[in-house]
N, C-alpha and C positions, 0 to 999 in steps of 0.2 A: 826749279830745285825743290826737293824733298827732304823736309825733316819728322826725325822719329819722332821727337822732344816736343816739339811746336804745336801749340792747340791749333784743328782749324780753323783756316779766316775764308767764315763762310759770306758769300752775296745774299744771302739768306738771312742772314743773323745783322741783330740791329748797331753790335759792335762792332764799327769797320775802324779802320785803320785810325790813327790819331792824328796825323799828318798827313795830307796829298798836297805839295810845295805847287803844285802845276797845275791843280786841279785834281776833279775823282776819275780814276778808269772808269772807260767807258762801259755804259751796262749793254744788255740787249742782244749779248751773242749768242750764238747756238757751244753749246758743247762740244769739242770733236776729239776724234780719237788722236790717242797719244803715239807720236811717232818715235821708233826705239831705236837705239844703238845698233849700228849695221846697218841702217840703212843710208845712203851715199849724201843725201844734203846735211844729216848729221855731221858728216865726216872732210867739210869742208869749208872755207871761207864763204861768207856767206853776202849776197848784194849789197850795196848800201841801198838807202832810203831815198828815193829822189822825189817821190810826187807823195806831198802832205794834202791827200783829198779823203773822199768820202770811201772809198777802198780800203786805203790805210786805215780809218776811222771803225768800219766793219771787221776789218782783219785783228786788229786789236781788243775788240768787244769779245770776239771768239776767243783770242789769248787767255781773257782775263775770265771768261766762264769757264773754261776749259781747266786753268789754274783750280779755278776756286771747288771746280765742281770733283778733282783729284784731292783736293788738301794742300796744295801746294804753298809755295811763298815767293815762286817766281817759274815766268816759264817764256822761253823765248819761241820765237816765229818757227825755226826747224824744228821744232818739236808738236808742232803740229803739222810739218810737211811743206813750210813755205821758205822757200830760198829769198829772206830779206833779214837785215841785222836788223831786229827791234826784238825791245823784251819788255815784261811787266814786272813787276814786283808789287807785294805785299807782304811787307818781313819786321820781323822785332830787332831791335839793336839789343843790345847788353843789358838793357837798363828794362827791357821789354816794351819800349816806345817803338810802336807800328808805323814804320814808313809804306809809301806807297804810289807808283808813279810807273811811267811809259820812261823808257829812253831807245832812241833810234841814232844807230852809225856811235854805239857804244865806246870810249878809249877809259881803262882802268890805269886807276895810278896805287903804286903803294907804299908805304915810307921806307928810307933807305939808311944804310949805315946804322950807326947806335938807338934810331928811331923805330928799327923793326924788329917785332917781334909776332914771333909763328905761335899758329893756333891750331891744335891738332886735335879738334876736334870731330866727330861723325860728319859725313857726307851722305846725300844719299841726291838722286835724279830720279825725273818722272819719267824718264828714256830708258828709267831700266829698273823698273819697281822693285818695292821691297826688301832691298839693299843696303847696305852701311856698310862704311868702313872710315876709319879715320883719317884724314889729309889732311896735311899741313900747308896752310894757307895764311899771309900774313893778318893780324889780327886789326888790320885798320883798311880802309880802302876810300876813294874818289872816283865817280866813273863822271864824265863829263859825255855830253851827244846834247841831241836836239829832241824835244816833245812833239807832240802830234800836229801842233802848227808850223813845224818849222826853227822855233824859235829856242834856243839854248836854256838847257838845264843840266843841272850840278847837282849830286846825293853824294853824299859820304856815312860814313856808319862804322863804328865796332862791330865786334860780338858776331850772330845771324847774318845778322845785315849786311858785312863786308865780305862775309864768306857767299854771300845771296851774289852780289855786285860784281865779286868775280866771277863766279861760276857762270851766272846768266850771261856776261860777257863773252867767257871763253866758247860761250853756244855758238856766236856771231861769227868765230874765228874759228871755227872746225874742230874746237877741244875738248873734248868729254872727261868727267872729273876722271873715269876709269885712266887717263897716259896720263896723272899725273902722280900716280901711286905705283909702287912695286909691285913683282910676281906673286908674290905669297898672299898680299892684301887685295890684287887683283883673280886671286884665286877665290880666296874670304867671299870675295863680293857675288863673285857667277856663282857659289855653293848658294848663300843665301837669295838671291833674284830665282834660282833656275827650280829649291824649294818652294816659294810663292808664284810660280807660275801661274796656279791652277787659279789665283783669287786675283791676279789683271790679265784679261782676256785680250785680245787685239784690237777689240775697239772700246777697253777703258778710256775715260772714264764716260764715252758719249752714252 
């Protein structure tokens, strides 16, 4: 995911995230280009996670360079072209406390009844640069899946953070924030993307 608002969180810079509950994302990837909207693994549910080895381990280093090396605050496996449900994150809650973590075979939850309340704030993806529009998304979230070993882990967050948790979720599940906004505001969005064309090329940000 891509935000306007959000300082980068670079692998470069000595201020990394405030939290990694699971440990730090892996370093040592290669950058690679960014896989866009329209193209078919985007556009569909996506494997689970079955073998936690040294592959997964590699595949996710590249995730987390490839984020960092766009500006990003999350960015799942299809969006570098790989049909497997894992995502990273590095994103601020409300309060601007940086979480940061792997989650594989992703399930989102969000509060129901008198408990929810939507937040329509800017969106924007790294599947389709340079873009905003506002969507409304509940303002709390829990994604529950498993870490790079195997082993179960839990993030929740306001603010960034739960709008991050969805989004990179609905990557694993074939959703792009574009189906879940209206004609007019999905108009908004390809005016602005299709004016920025010229400054991400097809193999941003390698």
């Amino acid at each position: 995911m891509s935000d306007a608002a959000a300082a980068p969180a670079s692998a470069e810079t000595p201020d990394g995230p405030d939290e990694t509950p699971y440990g730090a994302l892996p370093t040592g990837g290669t950058v690679r280009p960014i896989t866009r909207w329209g193209t078919p693994v985007m556009h569909a549910p996506q494997r689970r996670v079955t073998a936690f080895d040294d592959d997964l381990r590699a595949l996710v280093a590249d995730m987390t360079a490839t984020m960092y090396a766009a500006d990003g605050v999350g960015l799942a496996a299809c969006q570098i072209g790989v049909d497997l449900a894992v995502f990273v994150f590095d994103c601020p809650d409300a309060s601007g406390r940086r979480v940061a973590g792997v989650v594989c075979n992703p399930d989102v939850t969000t509060p129901e009844g008198s408990e929810r309340r939507l937040d329509d704030s800017e969106e924007g993806c790294l599947s389709y640069p340079g873009a905003f529009v506002d969507c409304a998304r509940p303002d709390r979230a829990t994604v529950v899946g498993v870490g790079l070993d195997g082993t179960p882990v839990r993030f929740e967050g306001d603010g960034l953070l739960a709008r991050c948790l969805q989004h990179e979720t609905d990557h694993t599940l074939g959703t792009v924030f574009g189906d879940r906004i209206g004609t007019k505001a999905r108009k908004k969005l390809a005016k602005q993307h299709d004016k920025a064309a010229e400054d991400y090329p097809l193999d941003w940000p390698a």
